[in-house]
KOLFI-410152 format. One record per residue (C-alpha): x, y negated, z. Coordinates in steps of 0.5 Angstrom, whole numbers, padded with zeros to 4 digits, always signed. Each point is the difference from the previous one (the first is absolute). Layout:
N
XYZ;...
***
This chain:
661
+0047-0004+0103;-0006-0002+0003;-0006-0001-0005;-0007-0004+0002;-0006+0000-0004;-0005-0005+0001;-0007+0001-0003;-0005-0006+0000;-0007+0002-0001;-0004-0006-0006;-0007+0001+0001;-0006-0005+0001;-0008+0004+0000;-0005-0004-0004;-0005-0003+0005;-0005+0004+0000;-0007-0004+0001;-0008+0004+0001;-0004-0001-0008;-0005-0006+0000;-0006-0001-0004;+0000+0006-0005;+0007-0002-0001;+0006+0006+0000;+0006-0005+0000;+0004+0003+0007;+0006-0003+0000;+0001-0007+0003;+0005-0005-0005;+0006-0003+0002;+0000-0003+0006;+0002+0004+0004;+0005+0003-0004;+0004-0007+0000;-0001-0001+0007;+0005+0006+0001;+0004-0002-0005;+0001-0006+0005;+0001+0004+0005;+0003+0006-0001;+0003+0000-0007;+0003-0006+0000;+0004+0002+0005;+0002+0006-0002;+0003-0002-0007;+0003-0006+0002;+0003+0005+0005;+0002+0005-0005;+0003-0005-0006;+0004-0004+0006;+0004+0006+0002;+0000+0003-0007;+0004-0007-0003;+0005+0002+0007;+0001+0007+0000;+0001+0004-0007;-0001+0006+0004;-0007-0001+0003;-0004+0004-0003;-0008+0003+0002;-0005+0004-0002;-0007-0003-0002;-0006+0003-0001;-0005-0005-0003;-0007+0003-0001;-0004-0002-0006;-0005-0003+0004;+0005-0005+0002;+0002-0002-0006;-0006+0000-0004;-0001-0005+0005;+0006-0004+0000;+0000+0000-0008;-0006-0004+0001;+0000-0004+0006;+0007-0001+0000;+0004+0001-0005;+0007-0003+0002;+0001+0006+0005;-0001+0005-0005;+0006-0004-0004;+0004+0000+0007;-0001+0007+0000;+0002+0001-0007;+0007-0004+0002;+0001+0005+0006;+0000+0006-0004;+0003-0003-0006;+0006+0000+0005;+0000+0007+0002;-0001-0002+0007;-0007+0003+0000;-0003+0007-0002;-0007+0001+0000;-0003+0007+0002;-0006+0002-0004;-0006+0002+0004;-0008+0001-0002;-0002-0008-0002;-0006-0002+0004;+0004+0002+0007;-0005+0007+0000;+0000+0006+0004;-0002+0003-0007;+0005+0006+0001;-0004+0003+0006;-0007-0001-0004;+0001+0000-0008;+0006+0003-0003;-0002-0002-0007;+0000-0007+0003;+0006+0000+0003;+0003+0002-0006;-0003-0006-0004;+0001-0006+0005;+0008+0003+0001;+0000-0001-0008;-0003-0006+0000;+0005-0002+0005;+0007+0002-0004;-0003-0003-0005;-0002-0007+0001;+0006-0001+0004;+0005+0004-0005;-0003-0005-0006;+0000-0006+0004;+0006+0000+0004;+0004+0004-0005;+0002+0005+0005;+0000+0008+0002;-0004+0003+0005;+0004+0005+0003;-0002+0001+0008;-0007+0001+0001;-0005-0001+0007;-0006+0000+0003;-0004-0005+0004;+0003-0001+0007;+0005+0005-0002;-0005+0007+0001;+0005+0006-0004;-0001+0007+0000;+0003+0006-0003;-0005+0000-0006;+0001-0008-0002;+0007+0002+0000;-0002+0006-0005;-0004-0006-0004;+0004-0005-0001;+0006+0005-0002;-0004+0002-0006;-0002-0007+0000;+0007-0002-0002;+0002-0003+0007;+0006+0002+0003;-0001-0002+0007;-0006-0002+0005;+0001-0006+0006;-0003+0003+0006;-0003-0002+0007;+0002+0002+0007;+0002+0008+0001;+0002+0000+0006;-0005+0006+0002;+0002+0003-0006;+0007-0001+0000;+0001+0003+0007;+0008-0001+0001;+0002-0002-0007;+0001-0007-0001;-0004-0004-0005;+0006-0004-0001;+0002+0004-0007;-0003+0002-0006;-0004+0007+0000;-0002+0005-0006;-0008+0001+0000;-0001+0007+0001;-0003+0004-0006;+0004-0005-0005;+0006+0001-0005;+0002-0007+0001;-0005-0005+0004;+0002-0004+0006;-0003-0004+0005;+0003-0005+0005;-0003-0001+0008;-0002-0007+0002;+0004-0001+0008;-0008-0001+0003;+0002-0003+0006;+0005-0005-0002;-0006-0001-0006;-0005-0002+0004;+0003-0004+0006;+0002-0005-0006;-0006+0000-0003;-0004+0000+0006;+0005-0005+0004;+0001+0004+0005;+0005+0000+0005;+0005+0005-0003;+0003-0006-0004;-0002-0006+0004;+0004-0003+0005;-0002-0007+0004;+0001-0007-0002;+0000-0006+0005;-0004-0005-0003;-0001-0008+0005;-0007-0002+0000;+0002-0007-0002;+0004+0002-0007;-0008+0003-0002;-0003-0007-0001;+0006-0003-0004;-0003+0004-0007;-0006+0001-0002;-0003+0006-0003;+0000-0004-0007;+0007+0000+0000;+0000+0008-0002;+0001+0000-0008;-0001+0006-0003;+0008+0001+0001;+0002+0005+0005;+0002-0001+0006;+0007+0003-0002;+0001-0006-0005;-0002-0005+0005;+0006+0003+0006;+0004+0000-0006;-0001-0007-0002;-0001-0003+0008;+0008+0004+0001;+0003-0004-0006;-0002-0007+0002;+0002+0002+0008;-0007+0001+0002;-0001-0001+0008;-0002+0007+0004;-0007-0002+0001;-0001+0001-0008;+0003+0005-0001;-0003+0005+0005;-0006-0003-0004;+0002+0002-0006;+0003+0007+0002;-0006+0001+0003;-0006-0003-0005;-0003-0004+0005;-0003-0005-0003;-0005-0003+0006;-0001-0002+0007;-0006+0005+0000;+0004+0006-0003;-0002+0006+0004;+0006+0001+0005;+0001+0002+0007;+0001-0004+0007;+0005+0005+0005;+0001-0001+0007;+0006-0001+0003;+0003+0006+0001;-0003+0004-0004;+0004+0003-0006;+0002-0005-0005;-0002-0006+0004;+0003-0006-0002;-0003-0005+0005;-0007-0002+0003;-0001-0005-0006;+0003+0006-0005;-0003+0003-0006;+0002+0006-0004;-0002+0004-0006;+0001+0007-0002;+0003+0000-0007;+0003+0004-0005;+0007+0001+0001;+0006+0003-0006;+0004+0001+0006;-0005+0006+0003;-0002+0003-0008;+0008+0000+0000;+0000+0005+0004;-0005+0004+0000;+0002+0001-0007;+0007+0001+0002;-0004+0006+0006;-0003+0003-0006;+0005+0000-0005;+0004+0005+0006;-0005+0006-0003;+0000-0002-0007;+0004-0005-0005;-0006-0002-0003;-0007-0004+0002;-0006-0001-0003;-0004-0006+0002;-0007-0001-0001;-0004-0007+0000;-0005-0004-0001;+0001-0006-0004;-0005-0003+0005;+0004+0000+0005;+0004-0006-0002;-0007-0004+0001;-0002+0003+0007;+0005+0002+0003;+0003-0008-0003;-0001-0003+0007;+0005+0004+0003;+0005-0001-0005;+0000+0006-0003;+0002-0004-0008;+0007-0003+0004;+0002+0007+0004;-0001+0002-0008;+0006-0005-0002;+0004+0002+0006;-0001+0007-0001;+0002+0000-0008;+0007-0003+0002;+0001+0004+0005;-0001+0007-0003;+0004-0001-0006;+0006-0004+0005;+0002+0007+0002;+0004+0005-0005;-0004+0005-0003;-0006-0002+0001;-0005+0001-0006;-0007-0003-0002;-0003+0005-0005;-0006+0001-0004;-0004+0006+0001;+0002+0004-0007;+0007-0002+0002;-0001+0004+0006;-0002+0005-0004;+0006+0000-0004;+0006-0002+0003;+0004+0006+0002;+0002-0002+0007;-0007+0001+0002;-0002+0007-0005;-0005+0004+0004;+0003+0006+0004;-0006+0002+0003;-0007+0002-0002;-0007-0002+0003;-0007+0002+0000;-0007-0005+0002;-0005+0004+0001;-0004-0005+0004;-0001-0007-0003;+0006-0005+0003;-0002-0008-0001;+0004-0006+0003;-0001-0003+0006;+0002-0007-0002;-0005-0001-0006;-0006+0000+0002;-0002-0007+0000;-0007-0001+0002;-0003+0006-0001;-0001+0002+0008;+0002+0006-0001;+0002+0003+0007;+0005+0006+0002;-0005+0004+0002;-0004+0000-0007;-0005-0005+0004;-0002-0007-0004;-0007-0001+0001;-0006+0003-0004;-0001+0003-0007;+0006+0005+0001;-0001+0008-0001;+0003+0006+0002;+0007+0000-0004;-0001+0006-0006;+0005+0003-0004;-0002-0003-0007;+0006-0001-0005;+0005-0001+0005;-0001-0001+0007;-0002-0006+0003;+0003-0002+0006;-0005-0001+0007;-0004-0006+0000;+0000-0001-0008;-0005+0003-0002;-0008-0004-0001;-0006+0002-0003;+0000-0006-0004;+0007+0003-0003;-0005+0006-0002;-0005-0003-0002;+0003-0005-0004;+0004+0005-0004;-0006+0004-0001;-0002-0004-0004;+0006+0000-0005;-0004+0005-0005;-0005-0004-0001;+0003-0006-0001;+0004+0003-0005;-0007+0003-0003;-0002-0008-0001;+0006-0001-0005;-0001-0007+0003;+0009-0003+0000;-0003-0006+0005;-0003+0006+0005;+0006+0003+0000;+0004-0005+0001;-0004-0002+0006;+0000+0006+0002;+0008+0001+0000;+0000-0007+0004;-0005+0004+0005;+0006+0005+0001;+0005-0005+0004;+0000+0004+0007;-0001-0007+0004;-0008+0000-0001;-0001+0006+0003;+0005-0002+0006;+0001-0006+0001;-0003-0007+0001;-0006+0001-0006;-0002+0007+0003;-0007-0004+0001;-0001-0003-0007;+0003+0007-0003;-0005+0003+0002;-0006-0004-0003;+0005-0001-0006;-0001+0007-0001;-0007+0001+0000;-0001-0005-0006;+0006+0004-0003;-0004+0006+0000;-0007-0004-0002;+0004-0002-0005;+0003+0006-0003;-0006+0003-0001;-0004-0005-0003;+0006+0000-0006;+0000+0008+0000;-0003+0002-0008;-0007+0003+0002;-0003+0005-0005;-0006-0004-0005;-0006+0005+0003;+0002-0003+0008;-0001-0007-0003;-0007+0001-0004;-0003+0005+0007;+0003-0006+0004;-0003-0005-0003;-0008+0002+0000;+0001+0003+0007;+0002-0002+0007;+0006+0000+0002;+0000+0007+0005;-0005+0003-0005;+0005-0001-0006;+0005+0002+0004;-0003+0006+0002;-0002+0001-0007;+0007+0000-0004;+0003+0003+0005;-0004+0006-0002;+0000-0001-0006;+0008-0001-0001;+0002+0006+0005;+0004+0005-0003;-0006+0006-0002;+0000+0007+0002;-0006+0002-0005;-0003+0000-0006;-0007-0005+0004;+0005-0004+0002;+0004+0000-0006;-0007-0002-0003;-0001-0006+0006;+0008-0003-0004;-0002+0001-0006;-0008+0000-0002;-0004+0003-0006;+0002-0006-0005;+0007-0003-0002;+0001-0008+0004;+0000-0006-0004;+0006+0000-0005;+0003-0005+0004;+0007+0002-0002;+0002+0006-0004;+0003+0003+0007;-0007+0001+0005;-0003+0003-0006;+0006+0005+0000;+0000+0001+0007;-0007+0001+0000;+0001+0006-0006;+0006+0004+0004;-0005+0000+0006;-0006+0002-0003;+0003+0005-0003;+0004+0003+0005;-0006+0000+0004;-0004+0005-0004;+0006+0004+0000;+0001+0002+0007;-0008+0000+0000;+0001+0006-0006;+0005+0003+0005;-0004-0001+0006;-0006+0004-0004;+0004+0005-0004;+0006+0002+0004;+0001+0007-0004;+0000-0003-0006;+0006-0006+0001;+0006+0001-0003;+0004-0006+0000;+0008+0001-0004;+0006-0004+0001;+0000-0006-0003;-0008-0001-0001;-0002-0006+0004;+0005-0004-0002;-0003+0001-0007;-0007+0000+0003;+0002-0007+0003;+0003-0004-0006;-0003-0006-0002;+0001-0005-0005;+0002-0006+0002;-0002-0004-0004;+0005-0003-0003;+0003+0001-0006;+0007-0004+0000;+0002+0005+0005;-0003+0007-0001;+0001+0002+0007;-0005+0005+0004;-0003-0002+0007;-0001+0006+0004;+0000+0002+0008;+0006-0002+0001;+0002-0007-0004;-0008-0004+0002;+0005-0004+0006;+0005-0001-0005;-0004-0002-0006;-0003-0005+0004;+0007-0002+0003;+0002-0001-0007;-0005-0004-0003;+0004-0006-0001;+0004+0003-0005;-0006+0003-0004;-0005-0005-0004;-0006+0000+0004;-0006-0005-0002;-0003+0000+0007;+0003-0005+0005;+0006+0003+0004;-0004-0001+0007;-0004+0005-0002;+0004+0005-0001;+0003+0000+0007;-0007+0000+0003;+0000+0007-0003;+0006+0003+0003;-0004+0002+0007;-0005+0004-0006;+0006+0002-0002;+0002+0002+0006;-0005+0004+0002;-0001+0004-0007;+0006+0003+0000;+0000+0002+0008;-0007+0004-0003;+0004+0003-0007;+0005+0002+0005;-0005+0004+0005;-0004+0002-0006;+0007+0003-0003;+0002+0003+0007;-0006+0003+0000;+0000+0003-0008;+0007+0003+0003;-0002+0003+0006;-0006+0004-0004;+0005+0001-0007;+0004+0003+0006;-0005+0005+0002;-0003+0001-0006;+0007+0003-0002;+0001+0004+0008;-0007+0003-0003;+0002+0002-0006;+0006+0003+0002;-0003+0004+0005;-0005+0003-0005;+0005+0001-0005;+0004+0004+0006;-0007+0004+0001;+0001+0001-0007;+0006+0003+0001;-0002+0005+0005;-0005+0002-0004;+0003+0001-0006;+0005+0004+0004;-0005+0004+0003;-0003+0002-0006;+0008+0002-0004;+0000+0004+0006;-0006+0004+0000;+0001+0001-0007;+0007+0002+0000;-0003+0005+0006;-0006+0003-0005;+0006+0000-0007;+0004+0005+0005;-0005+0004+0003;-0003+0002-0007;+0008+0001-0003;+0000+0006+0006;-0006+0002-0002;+0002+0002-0008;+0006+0002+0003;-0003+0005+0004;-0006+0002-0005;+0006+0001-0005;+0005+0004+0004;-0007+0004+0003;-0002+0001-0009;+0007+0002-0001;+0000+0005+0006;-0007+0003-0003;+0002+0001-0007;+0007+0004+0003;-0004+0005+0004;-0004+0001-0006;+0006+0000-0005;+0003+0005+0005;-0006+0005+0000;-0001+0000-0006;+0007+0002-0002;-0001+0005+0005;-0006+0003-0004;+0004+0001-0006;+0005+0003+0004;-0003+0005+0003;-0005+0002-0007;
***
């Protein structure tokens, strides 16, 4: 058996205009998106449809991103009802994929995680499907996007051109991803790939065209059919041979770009002659009959847009000869990507390991990016970030845009994020609005922090001041302290106005945390600090009786999070506008307990150093006493034995005496 798989690539950037006015509208509105429908996507669906009610067995893989079908939802529905009939036939499969077409895997892991969410979830709810097999844009696959997906729940992954990779090995069949326990990954054949998107002549072959057969149809005569249809239609009602050609060959005008050989010269077909290079099915046979010799399996990667650019050179009719002229011979498949997967004749036997990013050499589009990495300005050096970047896809507008993730999601403002999650679609930083991205992103980041909660003391200081002094002014006096003085500087004499319960609250820790470690400072010898006391020392009443909860060092952001979810007088605004406070009064209670720990630690290294003095002299003087207790215990003895001896003597001498009277 031999099996194609056919990979189509839906994707449409919004247009990208620089801000105006003050105004942060970024995305241009339908127009564009409607004159690709006419020129690229019309095509394509009529195509797909076209063969899709010929042949049963026709069937493609499609990768739909969300920027496309937001667009087209809004602009032009009826080619979401057509896809939607497609996949209703289960003659189309959709891959999933991160949903802005972003580079977000190579820069935020976390992003990438929710845009490849999102995308299995529209795209499951609205076409009531699974998505089984994932990708990256432009194909880019590593080791560890395999390692991903598979805990992700994908069972496979569509990859680029691994001719390098490869080496001898034949992307023609089905490999296991290394360090998976079940997770495969399909080659594109990239030279066959990009010689049909970018009509090349691989697959090209020369068609005699008369000069005079090109003024006898005019360029409105060109319906939104493809020319497939119309050579069909010339065939059946026995079409003379000048139409025909036209039809095969999309030709529509006189001033159709063609080329006038000499006599003689290879191809000539006469001196009043024209030819046309155009794709031929024959010629894409048997490329695919070459490569099917190393592997019975090939993956095609394309681009729906071809379909309109490569339209001139009758790329939708060599489509329709092609489709008929697989499926004549026995034994030949179209499968989707998770049928590749699963069908047994095509089960991995081999493992294979991607250490450096491989990409697809026929979906790039219109992003300039070169072989050698060389796209113009605005492109960094390639670093290593989640996964590995191939050479030329990494720019400063990417980091930079990414940078400022955190912050955005600081805002808690849905429109920014979502402005922000459009902004990822790798063609901006590429692409035809590398120059407007640029100035967009300027506007974003001026945006973004006006919209960041700012602490109610930097408000009042900037108000009365101008802006670099008041700049100067709260910076100092927001900065994390590291004494008593400027501790003091945070927290003043006297308690703020009680402008909610939590500035009089934050006010109190501090203050209090201040004096403490101003003790420590003048007392060292006298600090003790045991287990479990500064939490004790750092319980505040939070004021609200409903709930009886206890705001120490650890809860101050959290509280202020939760907010909604406790009765508070105080408009909800305010609230948020503490959060930077907040912040900055726990980074002070944790230095101050770090401090407090590391003093309690050597208080207790000093005490265990006295105590073991102690020891030492204690056992000095049991020594010493035990030494005196001895000495005198052979002193007695000796004093005894010596009174004894006496008292013998005089006993013996005294018997004498009487013996002798």
């Amino acid at each position: 058996m031999r099996a194609l798989h056919l990979f189509f690539q839906l994707h449409q950037p919004y247009s990208l205009k620089a801000p105006e006015g003050g105004e942060h509208e970024y995305f241009g509105g339908g127009a564009d998106f409607r004159e690709a429908n006419q020129k690229y996507y019309q095509p394509f669906f009529a195509l797909l449809e076209r063969n899709a009610q010929r042949y049963v067995g026709l069937k493609v893989s499609l990768l739909v991103s969300g920027s496309w079908l937001d667009q087209a939802e809004l602009y032009e529905p009826e080619l979401v009802r057509r896809l939607q009939k497609l996949v209703d036939l289960k003659q189309v499969e959709l891959v999933a994929a991160p949903y802005y077409h972003s580079l977000s895997a190579f820069y935020d892991k976390d992003e990438f995680n929710e845009q490849v969410a999102l995308s299995r979830q529209k795209f499951e709810g609205k076409f009531s499907t699974h998505l089984s097999v994932l990708t990256a844009p432009g194909l880019m696959y590593h080791d560890r996007l395999a390692k991903w997906a598979e805990k992700a729940g994908f069972r496979g992954a569509l990859a680029g051109d691994a001719a390098g990779v490869l080496d001898f090995r034949s992307a023609g069949r089905v490999y296991e991803a290394a360090g998976c326990e079940d997770f495969r990954v399909l080659f594109e054949n990239g030279r066959l790939s990009q010689a049909l998107v970018q009509g090349e002549d691989l697959v090209l072959a020369t068609q005699a065209v008369k000069a005079e057969d090109f003024s006898e149809v005019s360029s409105s005569t060109v319906s939104e059919e493809t020319e497939g249809s119309r050579t069909i239609g010339a065939r059946k009602r026995g079409a003379t041979a000048a139409e025909f050609v036209r039809g095969r060959a999309g030709v529509s005008h006189s001033t159709e770009a063609v080329s006038r050989r000499s006599v003689g010269g290879a191809g000539a077909v006469g001196s009043s002659g024209l030819e046309k290079k155009v794709y031929s099915a024959k010629k894409l046979q048997k490329e695919l009959d070459m490569a099917c010799l190393r592997g019975n399996l090939v993956s095609l990667c394309l681009d729906a847009r071809m379909f309109g650019e490569q339209r001139d050179k009758g790329v939708v009719a060599c489509f329709d000869e092609f489709f008929a002229n697989w499926l004549k011979v026995p034994g030949n498949k179209f499968l989707t990507a998770s049928e590749a997967f699963e069908t047994e004749a095509f089960k991995p036997t081999a493992e294979i390991s991607v250490k450096s990013t491989v990409r697809s050499r026929g979906m790039l589009g219109d992003l300039g990016i070169r072989e050698n990495g060389v796209a113009g300005a605005g492109l960094a050096k390639v670093e290593e970030v989640q996964f590995t970047l191939p050479e030329g896809f990494r720019a400063e507008t990417e980091d930079k845009l990414y940078d400022l993730r955190a912050r955005v999601l600081k805002t808690k403002n849905e429109d920014l994020k979502h402005d922000f999650q459009k902004l990822t679609t790798m063609d901006y930083a590429f692409g035809k609005f590398r120059e407007d991205f640029g100035k967009v992103l300027e506007d974003f980041e001026a945006r973004v922090d006006d919209l960041l909660p700012k602490p109610k003391q930097l408000r009042a200081e900037n108000a009365g001041a101008d802006d670099d002094a008041a700049s100067g002014a709260g910076a100092a006096n927001l900065t994390a302290s590291r004494t008593p003085e400027e501790l003091k500087g945070v927290t003043g004499d006297e308690e703020p106005e009680p402008e909610n319960d939590y500035t009089v609250k934050v006010h109190r820790i501090l203050k209090k945390a201040s004096a403490e470690q101003a003790k420590r400072q003048a007392r060292p010898e006298d600090f003790e600090l045991e287990s479990g006391e500064l939490e004790e020392d750092l319980e505040v009443d939070d004021g609200f009786d409903e709930s009886g909860e206890d705001l120490d060092e650890f809860d101050v952001v959290e509280d202020v999070d939760d907010a909604d979810e406790v009765e508070i007088d105080d408009e909800m605004d305010e609230v948020v506008d503490m959060s930077d406070a907040f912040d900055e009064a726990e980074a002070e209670l944790q230095v101050i307990a770090q401090r407090m720990k590391r003093s309690k630690q050597e208080s207790e290294r000093e005490l265990e150093a006295l105590m073991e003095a102690e020891v030492v002299s204690v056992s000095t003087t049991v020594e010493l006493d035990e030494d005196k207790k001895t000495a005198g215990r052979k002193a007695k003895n000796t004093a005894e034995r010596e009174a004894r001896a006496a008292s013998g003597a005089k006993k013996k001498k005294t018997h004498r005496r009487i013996v002798l009277d």
